[in-house]
Kinemage of the C-alpha trace (Angstrom):
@kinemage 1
@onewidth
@group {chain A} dominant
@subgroup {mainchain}
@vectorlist {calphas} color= white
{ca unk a 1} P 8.699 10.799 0.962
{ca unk a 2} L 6.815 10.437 4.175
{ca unk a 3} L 5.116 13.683 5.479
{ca unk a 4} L 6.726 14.655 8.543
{ca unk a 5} L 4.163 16.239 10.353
{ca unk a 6} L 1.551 13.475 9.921
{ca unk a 7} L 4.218 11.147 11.210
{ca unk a 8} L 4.586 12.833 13.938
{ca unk a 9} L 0.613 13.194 14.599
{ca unk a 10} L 0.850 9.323 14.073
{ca unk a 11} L 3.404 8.493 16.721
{ca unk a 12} L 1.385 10.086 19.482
{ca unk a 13} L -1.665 8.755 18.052
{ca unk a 14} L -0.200 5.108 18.525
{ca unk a 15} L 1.201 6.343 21.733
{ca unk a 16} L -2.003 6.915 23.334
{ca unk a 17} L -3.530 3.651 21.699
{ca unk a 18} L -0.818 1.366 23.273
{ca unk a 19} L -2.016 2.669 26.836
{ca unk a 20} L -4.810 1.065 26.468
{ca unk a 21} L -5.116 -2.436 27.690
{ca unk a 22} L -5.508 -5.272 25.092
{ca unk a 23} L -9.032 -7.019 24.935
{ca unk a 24} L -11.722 -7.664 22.708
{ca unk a 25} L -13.262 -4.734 20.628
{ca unk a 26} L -16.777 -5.734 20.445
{ca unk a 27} L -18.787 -9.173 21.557
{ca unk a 28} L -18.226 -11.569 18.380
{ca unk a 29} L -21.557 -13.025 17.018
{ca unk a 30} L -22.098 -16.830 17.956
{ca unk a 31} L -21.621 -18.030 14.633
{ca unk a 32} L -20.792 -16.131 11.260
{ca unk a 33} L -21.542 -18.027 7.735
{ca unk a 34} L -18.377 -17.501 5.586
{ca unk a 35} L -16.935 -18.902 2.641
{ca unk a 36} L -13.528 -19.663 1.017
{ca unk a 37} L -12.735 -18.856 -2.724
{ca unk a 38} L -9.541 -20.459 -3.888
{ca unk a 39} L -7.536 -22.217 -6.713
{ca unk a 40} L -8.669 -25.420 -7.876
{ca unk a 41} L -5.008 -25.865 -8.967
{ca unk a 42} L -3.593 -25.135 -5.683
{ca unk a 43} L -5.687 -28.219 -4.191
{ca unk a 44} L -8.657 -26.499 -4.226
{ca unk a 45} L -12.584 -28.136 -4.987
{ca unk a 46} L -14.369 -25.156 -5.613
{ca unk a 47} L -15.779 -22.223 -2.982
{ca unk a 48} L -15.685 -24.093 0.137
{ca unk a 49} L -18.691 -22.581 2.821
{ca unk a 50} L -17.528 -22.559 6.669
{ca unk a 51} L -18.996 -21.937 9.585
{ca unk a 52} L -17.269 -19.243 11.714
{ca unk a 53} L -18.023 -19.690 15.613
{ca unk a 54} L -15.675 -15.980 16.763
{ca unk a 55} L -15.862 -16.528 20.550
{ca unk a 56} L -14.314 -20.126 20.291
{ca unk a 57} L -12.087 -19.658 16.946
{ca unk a 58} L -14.408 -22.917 15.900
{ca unk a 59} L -14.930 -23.498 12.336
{ca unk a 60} L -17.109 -26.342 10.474
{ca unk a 61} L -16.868 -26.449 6.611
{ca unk a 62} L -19.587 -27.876 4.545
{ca unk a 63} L -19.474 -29.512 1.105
{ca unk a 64} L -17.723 -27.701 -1.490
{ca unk a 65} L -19.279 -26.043 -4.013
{ca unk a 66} L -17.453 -27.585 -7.527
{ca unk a 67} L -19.720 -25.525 -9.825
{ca unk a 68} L -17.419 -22.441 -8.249
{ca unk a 69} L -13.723 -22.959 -9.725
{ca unk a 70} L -10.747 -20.656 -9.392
{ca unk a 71} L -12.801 -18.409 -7.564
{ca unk a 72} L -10.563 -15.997 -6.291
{ca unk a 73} L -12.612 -12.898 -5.367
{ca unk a 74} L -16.327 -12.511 -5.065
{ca unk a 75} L -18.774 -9.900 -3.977
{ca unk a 76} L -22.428 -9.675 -2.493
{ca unk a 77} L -25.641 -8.103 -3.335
{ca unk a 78} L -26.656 -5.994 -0.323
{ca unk a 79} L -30.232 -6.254 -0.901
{ca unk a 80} L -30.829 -9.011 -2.986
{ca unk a 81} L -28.388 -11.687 -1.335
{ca unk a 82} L -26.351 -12.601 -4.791
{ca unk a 83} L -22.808 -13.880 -4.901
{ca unk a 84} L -20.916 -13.098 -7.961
{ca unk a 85} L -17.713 -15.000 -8.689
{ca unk a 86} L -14.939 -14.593 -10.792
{ca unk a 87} L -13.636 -17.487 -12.416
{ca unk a 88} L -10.065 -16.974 -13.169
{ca unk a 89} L -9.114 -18.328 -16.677
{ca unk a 90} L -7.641 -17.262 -20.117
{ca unk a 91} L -11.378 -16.755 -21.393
{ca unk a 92} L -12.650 -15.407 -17.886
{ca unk a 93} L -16.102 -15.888 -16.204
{ca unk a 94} L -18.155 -14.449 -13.759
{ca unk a 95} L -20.975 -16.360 -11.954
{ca unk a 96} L -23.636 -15.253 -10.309
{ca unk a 97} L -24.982 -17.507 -7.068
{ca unk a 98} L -27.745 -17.944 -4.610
{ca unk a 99} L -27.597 -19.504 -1.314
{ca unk a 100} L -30.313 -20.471 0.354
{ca unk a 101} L -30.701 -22.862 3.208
{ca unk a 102} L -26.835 -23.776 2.544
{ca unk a 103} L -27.963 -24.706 -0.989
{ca unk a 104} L -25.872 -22.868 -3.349
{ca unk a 105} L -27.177 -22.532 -7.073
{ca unk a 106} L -25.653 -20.985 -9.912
{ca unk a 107} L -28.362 -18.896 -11.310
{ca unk a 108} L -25.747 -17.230 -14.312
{ca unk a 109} L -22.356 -17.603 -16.045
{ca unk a 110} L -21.106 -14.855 -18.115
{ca unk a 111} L -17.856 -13.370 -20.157
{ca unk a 112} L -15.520 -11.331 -17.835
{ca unk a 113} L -14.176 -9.549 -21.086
{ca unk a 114} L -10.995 -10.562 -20.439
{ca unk a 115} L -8.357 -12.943 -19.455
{ca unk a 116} L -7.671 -13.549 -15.439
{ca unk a 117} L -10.289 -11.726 -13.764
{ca unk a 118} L -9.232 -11.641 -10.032
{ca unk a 119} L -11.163 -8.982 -8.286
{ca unk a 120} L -14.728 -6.985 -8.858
{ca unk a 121} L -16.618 -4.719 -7.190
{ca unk a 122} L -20.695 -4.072 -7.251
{ca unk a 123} L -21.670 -0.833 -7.285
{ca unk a 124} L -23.839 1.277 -4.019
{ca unk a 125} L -26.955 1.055 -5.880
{ca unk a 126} L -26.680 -2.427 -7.541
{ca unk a 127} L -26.904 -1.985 -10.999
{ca unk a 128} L -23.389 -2.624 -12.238
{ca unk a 129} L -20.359 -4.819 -11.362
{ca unk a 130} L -17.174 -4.062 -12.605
{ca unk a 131} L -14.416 -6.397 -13.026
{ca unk a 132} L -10.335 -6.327 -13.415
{ca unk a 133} L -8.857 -8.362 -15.756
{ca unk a 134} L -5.563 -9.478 -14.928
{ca unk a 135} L -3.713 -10.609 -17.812
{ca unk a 136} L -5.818 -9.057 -19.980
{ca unk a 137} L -4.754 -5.733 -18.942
{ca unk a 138} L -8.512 -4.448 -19.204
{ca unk a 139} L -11.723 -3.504 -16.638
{ca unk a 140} L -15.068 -4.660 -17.219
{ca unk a 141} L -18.765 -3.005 -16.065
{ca unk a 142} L -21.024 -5.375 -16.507
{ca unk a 143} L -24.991 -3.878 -16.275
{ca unk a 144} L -27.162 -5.260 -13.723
{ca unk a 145} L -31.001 -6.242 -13.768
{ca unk a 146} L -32.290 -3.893 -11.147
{ca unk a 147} L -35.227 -6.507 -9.998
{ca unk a 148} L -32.688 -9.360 -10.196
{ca unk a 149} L -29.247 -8.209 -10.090
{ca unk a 150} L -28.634 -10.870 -13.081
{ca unk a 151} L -26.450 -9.315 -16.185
{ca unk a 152} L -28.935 -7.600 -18.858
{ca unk a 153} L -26.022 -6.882 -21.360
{ca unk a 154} L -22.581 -8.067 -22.443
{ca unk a 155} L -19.359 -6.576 -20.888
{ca unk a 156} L -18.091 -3.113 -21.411
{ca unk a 157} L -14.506 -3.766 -21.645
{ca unk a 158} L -11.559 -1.164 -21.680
{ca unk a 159} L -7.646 -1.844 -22.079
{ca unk a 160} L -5.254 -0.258 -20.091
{ca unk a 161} L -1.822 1.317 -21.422
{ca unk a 162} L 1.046 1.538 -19.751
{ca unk a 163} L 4.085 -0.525 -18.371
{ca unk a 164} L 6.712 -0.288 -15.378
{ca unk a 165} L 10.244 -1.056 -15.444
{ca unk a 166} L 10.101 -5.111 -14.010
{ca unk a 167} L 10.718 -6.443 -17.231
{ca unk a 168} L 9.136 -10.024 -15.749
{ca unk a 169} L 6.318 -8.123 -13.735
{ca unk a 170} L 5.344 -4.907 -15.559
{ca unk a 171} L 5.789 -5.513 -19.583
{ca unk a 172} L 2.357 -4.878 -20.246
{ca unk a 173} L -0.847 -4.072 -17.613
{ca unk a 174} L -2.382 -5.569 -15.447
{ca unk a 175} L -5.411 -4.275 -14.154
{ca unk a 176} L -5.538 -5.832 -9.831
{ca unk a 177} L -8.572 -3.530 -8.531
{ca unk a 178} L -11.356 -2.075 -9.253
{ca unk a 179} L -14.216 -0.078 -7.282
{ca unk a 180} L -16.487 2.704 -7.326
{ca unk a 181} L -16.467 6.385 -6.035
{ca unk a 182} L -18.944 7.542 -3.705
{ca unk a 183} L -20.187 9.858 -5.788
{ca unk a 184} L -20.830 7.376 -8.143
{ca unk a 185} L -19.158 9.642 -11.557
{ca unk a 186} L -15.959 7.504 -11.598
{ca unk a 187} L -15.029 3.596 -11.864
{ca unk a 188} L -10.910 3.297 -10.538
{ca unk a 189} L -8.513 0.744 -11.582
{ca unk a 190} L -5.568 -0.134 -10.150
{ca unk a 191} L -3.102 -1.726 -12.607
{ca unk a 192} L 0.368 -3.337 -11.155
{ca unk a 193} L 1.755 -3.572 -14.774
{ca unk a 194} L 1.083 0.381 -15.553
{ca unk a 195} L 2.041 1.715 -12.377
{ca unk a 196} L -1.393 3.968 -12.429
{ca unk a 197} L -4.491 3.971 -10.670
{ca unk a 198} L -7.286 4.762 -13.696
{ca unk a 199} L -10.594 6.586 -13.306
{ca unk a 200} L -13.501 5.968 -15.824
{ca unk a 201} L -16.215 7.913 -15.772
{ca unk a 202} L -19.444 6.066 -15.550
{ca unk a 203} L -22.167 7.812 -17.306
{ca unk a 204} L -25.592 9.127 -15.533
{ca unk a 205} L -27.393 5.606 -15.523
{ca unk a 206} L -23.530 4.303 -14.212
{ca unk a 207} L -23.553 1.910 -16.302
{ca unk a 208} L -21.272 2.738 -19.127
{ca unk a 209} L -17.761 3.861 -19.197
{ca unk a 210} L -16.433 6.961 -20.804
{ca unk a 211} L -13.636 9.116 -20.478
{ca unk a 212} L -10.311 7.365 -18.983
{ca unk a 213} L -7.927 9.082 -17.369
{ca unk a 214} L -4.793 8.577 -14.970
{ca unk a 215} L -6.107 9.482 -11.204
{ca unk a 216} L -2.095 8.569 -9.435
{ca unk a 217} L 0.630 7.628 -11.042
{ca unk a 218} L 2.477 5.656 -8.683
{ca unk a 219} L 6.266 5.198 -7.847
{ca unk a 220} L 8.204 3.336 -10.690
{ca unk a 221} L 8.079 -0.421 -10.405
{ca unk a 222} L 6.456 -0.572 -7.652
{ca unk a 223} L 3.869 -2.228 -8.899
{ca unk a 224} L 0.452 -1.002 -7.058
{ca unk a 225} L -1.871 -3.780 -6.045
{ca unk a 226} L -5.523 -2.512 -4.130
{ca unk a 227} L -6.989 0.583 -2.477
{ca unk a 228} L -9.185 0.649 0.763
{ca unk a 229} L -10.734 3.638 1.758
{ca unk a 230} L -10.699 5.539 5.080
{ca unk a 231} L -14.551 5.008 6.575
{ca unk a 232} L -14.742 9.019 7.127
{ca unk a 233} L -11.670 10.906 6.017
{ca unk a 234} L -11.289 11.676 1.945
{ca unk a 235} L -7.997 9.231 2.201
{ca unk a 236} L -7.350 5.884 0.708
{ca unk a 237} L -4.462 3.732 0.975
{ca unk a 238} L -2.940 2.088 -1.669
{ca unk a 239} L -0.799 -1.340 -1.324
{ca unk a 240} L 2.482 -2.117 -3.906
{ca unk a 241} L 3.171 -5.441 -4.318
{ca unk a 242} L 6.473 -5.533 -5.631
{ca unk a 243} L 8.207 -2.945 -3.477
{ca unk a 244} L 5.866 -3.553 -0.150
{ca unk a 245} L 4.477 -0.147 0.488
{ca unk a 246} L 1.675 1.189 1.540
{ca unk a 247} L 1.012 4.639 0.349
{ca unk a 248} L -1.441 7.727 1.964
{ca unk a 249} L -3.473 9.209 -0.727
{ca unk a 250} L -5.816 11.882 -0.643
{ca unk a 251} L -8.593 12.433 -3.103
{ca unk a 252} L -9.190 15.949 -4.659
{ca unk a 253} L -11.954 17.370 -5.874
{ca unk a 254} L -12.188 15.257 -8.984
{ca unk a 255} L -11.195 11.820 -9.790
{ca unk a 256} L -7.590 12.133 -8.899
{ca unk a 257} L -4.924 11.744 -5.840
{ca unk a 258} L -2.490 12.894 -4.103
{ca unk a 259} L 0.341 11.138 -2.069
{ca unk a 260} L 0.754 12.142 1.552
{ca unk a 261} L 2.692 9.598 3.316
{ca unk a 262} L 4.239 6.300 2.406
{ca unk a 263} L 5.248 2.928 5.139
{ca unk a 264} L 6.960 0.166 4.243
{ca unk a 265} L 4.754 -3.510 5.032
{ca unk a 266} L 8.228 -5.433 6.036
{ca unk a 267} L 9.729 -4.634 9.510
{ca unk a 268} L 13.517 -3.110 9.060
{ca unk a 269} L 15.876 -4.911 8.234
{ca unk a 270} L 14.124 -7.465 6.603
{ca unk a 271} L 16.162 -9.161 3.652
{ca unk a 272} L 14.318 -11.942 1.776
{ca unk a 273} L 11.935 -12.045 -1.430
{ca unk a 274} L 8.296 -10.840 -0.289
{ca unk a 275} L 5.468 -9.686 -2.096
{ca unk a 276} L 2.362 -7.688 -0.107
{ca unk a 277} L -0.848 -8.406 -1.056
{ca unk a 278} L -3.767 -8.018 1.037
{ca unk a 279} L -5.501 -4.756 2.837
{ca unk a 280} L -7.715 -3.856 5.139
{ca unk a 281} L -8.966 -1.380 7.689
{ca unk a 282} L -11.001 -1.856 10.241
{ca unk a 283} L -14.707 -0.625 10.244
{ca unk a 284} L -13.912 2.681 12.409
{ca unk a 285} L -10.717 3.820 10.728
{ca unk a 286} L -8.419 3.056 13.711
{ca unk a 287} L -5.780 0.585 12.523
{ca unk a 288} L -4.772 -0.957 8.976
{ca unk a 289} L -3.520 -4.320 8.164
{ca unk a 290} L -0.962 -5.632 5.316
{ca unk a 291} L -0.359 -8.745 4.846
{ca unk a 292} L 3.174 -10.027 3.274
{ca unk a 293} L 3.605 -13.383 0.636
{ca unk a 294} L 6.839 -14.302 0.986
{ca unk a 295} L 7.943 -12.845 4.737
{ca unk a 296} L 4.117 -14.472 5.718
{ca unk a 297} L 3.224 -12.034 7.632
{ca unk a 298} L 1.117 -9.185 8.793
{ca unk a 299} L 1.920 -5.828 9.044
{ca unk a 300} L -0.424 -3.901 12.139
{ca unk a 301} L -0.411 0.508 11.556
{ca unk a 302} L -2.435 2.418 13.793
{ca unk a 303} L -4.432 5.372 11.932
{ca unk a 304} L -3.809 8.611 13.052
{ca unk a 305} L -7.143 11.384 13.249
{ca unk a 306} L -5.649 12.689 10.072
{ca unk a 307} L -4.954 9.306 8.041
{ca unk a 308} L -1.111 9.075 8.968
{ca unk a 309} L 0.131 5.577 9.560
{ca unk a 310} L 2.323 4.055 12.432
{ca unk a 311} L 3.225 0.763 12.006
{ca unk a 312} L 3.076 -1.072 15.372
{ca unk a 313} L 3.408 -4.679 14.685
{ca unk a 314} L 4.841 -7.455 12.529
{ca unk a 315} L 3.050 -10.814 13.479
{ca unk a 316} L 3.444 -14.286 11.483
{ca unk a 317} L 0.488 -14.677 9.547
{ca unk a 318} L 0.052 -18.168 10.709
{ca unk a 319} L 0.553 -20.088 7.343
{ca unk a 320} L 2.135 -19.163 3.944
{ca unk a 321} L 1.519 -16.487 1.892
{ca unk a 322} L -1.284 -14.793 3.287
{ca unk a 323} L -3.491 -13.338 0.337
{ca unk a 324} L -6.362 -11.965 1.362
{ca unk a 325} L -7.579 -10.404 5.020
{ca unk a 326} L -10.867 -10.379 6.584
{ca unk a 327} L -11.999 -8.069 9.518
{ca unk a 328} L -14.645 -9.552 11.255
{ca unk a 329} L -15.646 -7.278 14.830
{ca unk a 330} L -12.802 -8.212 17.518
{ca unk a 331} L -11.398 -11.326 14.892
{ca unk a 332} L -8.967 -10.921 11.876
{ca unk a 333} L -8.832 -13.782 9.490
{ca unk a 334} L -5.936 -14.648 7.378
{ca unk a 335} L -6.592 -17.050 3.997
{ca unk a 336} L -2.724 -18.184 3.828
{ca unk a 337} L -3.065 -19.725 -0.178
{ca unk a 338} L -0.002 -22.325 -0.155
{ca unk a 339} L -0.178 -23.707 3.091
{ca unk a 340} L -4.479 -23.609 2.883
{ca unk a 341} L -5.355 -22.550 5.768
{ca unk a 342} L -7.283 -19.480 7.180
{ca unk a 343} L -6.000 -18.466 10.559
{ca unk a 344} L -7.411 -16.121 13.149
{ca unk a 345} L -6.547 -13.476 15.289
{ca unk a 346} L -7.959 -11.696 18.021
{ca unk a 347} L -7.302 -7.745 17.595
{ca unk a 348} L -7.117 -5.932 20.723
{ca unk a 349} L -7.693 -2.406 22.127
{ca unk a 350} L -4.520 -1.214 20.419
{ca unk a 351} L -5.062 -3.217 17.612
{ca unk a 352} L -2.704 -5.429 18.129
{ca unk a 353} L -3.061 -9.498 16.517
{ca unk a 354} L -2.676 -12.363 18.835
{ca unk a 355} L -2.924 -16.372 17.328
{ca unk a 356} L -6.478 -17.201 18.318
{ca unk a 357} L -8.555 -20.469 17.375
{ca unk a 358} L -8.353 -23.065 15.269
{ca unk a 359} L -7.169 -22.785 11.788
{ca unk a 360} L -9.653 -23.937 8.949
{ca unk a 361} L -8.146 -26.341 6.442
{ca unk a 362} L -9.484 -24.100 2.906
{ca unk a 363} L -6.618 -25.967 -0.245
{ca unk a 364} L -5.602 -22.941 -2.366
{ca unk a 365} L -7.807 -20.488 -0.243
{ca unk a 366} L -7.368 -16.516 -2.105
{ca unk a 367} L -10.805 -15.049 -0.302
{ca unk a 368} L -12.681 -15.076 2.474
{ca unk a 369} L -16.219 -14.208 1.472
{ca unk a 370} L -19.586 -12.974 4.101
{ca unk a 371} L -22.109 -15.001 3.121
């Protein structure tokens, strides 16, 4: 049940927003180097590097990069300019790239631990990555060289337990997310077969797992997908695939979380077969974004000062099924996987989407990467 109060806070939260007049947030840069991880099935030839001009909604895409398969998340070193991959598969991989000069080299090619890895995460100080194994039901922390952020050791791997009612969707885990807390003491896992967001705890070097507990049990078949975190408040908002939520959580003083407020990602009275899937929030905490697979489109909330959500807008995503988001300044990109495109939008004062630009043509696209 939604809290009423923040709703309220919420409402006049958007309501002073939409006074505002709509125009860019910031000066995009002239050009941004990107890059598209997608299904080799789906069309795909491997990670496919673009060229992102903001101001003119321009792209230019380069060679792709066939030593990069079924790439359907990556992640970046901040200081030492890596790429790791996963490589989705029944005997997973994750690779570990360098690009330089537009050159991309595969410098490592290791074990995910599982079956189906689809997302990872790198840790704040570099010297782990953990990974979620899809239909493996299982997370992975992989240790990190320090000096060359290559993998020193094989996977840690650790099964989930649990199942949801979805006899199709839920009849054994599925581990979606993974990513770690700030205080760098716990590794969470979101798992859309279990219901449950887990918390490991990482040991003092944070690079082994211990102790697994469940942080949120979420609502029954609903079928929780990823978490993004509030820039400044202790909030994080969790998106359900299979009944299109989006749920307010707060963190406590340990691992776990609470639920504070819960939106729907489909406008009302919507009646056909959807499936959310992406999330994000922009860099200062002011709106959120959902997209939907299925309705292909993208649900706009504006963030209240205490976390509550108002949604404000329901736009076409600009392809079909839209599966992963990417704020960039003013611009919001959408990687639409079965029509392969990514399509942009301009976000204005209220942070509201318009169509902007050209769309790239990216076969199978799942990610949009920062190179």
């Amino acid at each position: 049940m939604i809290d009423d109060r923040l709703t309220r806070r919420a409402l006049l939260v958007a309501a002073a927003a939409s006074a505002l007049p709509r125009a860019a947030l910031a000066a995009p840069a002239a050009t941004r180097a990107l890059y598209a991880g997608g299904y080799n099935k789906e069309g795909g030839a491997g990670l496919l590097p673009l060229d992102y001009a903001p101001a003119a909604g321009a792209w230019h895409a380069h060679a792709a990069v066939a030593a990069a398969p079924d790439a359907s998340w990556g992640a970046r070193h901040p200081r030492l300019g890596l790429h790791y991959l996963v490589q989705e598969g029944s005997a997973g991989k994750v690779a570990v790239f360098r690009q330089r000069g537009g050159a991309w080299q595969r410098l490592a090619l290791v074990d995910s631990g599982g079956a189906d890895p689809c997302h990872l995460a790198l840790s704040a100080d570099g010297g782990a990555l953990a990974v979620a194994n899809y239909s493996s039901g299982s997370v992975a922390l992989i240790a990190l060289d320090p000096r060359t952020g290559l993998p020193r050791a094989r996977a840690q791997v650790v099964a989930h337990r649990g199942r949801g009612p979805d006899a199709e969707r839920q009849a054994a885990p599925h581990a979606h997310w993974v990513g770690f807390s700030s205080d760098r003491q716990w590794l969470w896992s979101v798992d859309l077969g279990a219901d449950t967001i887990f918390a490991h705890r990482l040991d003092a070097a944070g690079t082994r797992l211990g102790e697994t507990r469940a942080a949120y049990r979420a609502v029954a078949g609903s079928g929780p997908r990823h978490l993004a975190f509030h820039p400044r408040l202790p909030l994080a908002y969790l998106v359900a695939e299979l009944d299109n939520s989006v749920t307010v959580l707060r963190r406590g003083a340990d691992s776990r979380f609470t639920a504070v407020g819960r939106q729907s990602t489909l406008p009302a009275g919507f009646a056909g077969k959807s499936q959310a899937g992406a999330i994000a929030i922009d860099p200062r905490g002011r709106w959120l974004y959902a997209s939907n697979r299925g309705a292909d489109s993208v649900a706009v909330y504006a963030i209240a000062a205490d976390g509550a959500l108002t949604p404000i807008q329901h736009i076409s995503g600009g392809g079909r099924w839209p599966r992963h988001l990417r704020v960039l300044d003013s611009r919001l990109l959408v990687a639409n996987e079965r029509s392969g495109t990514i399509d942009g939008f301009t976000v204005g004062r209220d942070g509201r989407l318009a169509p902007f630009g050209a769309a790239a043509r990216a076969p199978g696209v799942a990610f949009i990467g920062e190179v």
